[in-house]
N, C-alpha and C positions, 0 to 999 in steps of 0.2 A: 504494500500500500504506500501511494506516496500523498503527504500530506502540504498543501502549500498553507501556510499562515499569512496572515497580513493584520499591517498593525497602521489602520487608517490615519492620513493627515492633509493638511489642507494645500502643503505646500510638500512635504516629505511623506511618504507611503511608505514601511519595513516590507518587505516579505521574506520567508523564510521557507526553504522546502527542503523535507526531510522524507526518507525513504524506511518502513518499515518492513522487517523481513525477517521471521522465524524468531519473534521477539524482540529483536536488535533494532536499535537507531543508530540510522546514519547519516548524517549532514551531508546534502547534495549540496544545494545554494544559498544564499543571502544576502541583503543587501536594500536599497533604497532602490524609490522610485520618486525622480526629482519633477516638478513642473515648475517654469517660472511664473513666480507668485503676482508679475505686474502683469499677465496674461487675465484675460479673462476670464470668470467662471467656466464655461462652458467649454474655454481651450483648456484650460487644466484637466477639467475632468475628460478628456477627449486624448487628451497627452498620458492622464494614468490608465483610461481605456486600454490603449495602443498596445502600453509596456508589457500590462497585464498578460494581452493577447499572447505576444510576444512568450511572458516568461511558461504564460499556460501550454502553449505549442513546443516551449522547447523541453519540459519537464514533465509533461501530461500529467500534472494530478488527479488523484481520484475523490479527494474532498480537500473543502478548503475550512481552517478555521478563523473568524473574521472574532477581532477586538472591538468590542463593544462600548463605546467610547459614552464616558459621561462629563459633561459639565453643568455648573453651576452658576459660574457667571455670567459668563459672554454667551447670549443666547442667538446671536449672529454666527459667529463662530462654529456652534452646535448646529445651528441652522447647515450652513457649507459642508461640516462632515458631512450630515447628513446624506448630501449630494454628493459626496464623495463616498460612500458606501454604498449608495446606489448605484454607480459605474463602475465599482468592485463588485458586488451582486450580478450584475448585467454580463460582466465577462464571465463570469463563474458558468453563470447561467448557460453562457455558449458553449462552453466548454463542456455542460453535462455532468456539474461538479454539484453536489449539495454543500450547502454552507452552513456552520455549526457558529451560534454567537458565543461568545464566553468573556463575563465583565472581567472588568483587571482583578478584581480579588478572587475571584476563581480563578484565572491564571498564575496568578502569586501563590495560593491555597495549593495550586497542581505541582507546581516547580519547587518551592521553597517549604510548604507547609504552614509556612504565616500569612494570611490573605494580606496585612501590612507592610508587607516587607518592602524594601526604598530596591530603585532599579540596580544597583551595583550586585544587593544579595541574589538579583532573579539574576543578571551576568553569573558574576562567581557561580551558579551553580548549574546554568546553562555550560559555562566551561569544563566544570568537571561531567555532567550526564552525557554533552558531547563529545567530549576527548578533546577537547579545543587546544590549540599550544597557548592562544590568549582570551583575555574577553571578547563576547561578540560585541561592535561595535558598528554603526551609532546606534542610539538607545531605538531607535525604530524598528533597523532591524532584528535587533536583543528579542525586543518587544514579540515582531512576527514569530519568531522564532520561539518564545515562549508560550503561544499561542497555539501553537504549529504542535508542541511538546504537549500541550494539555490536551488536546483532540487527544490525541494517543493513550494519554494516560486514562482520559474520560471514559472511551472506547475499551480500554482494557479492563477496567475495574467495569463495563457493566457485562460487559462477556462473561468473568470470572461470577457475576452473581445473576446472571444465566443458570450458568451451567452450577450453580449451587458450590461456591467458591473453593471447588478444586481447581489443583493447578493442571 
C-alpha cells in the first residue's frame, strides 16, 4: 500500500508518500509544494492542482491522508485552506484515491503519543520510525508525512480489532 499525506497551506503544501509492505514502512518521497503567494486565488490552487497531479502519477497512491487544519482567528485564512483542500480532494478524486481527514492531535496522539506534542517531538520521532539520517524538514513536509504515518497506524490498529486483536 502506498500512502500519500498532505499537510494543506495557502502558500506551502507538505506531502509525504510512504510505501507499506509486509508491515514495514518505507519512505518513498517528501517535500513541499510551492505556489506564488502574489498569484491569484484561483492560480495557486490550479498550481497545487498540477503538482498534485504530477506527484499522484509519479507515485500512484492508493489513499491519501489529508490534515485537517483548524483555526481560530483569521477566519479568511480558514476560508482559502479551505479552497485549498478542495483542489487536494479534487486530485485525489482523479486519481481514485479515498481520502482519510485526521486533526493535528490525532496525528501527534499517532506518532508521539501526546496529542500536545510541539512539531520538533512529531520530527524526532518521525526520524527515528523512519530511519531518517536527519529530521524531516520543512515542518510541512514533517507535517504530511506524519499524516501519511497515522493513516497507517489508524489502519493497522482497526484491522488488529477486526480480526479480535491477534497479531
Amino acid at each position: 500500500m502506498i500512502i500519500l499525506g498532505i499537510d494543506p497551506g495557502v502558500v506551502t503544501t507538505g506531502f509525504g508518500v510512504l510505501k507499506i509492505e509486509e508491515g514495514q514502512v518505507e519512505l518513498i518521497d517528501y517535500g513541499t509544494i510551492k505556489v506564488n503567494s502574489k498569484c491569484e486565488l484561483p492560480s495557486r490552487l490550479a498550481g497545487i492542482y498540477e503538482q498534485l497531479e504530477r506527484i499522484c502519477a509519479s507515485h500512484q497512491p492508493d489513499t491519501m491522508a489529508l490534515e485537517d487544519v483548524f483555526f481560530n482567528r483569521n477566519t479568511r485564512t480558514a476560508l482559502v485552506v479551505g479552497h485549498v483542500r478542495g483542489a487536494i480532494m479534487l486530485a485525489a478524486v482523479h486519481h481514485g484515491l479515498a481520502v482519510f481527514t485526521y486533526t493535528p492531535l490525532q496525528i501527534k496522539q499517532a506518532i508521539t503519543g501526546y496529542g500536545r506534542a510541539d512539531k520538533g517531538q512529531v520530527q524526532r520521532m518521525l526520524k527515528i520510525i523512519l530511519r531518517l539520517p536527519e529530521l524531516p524538514r520543512p515542518d510541512h513536509a514533517a507535517d504530511a508525512l506524519a499524516a501519511a504515518l497515522c493513516h497507517y497506524y489508524q489502519g493497522h490498529c482497526r484491522s488488529r480489532i477486526q480480526r479480535g486483536g491477534s497479531r
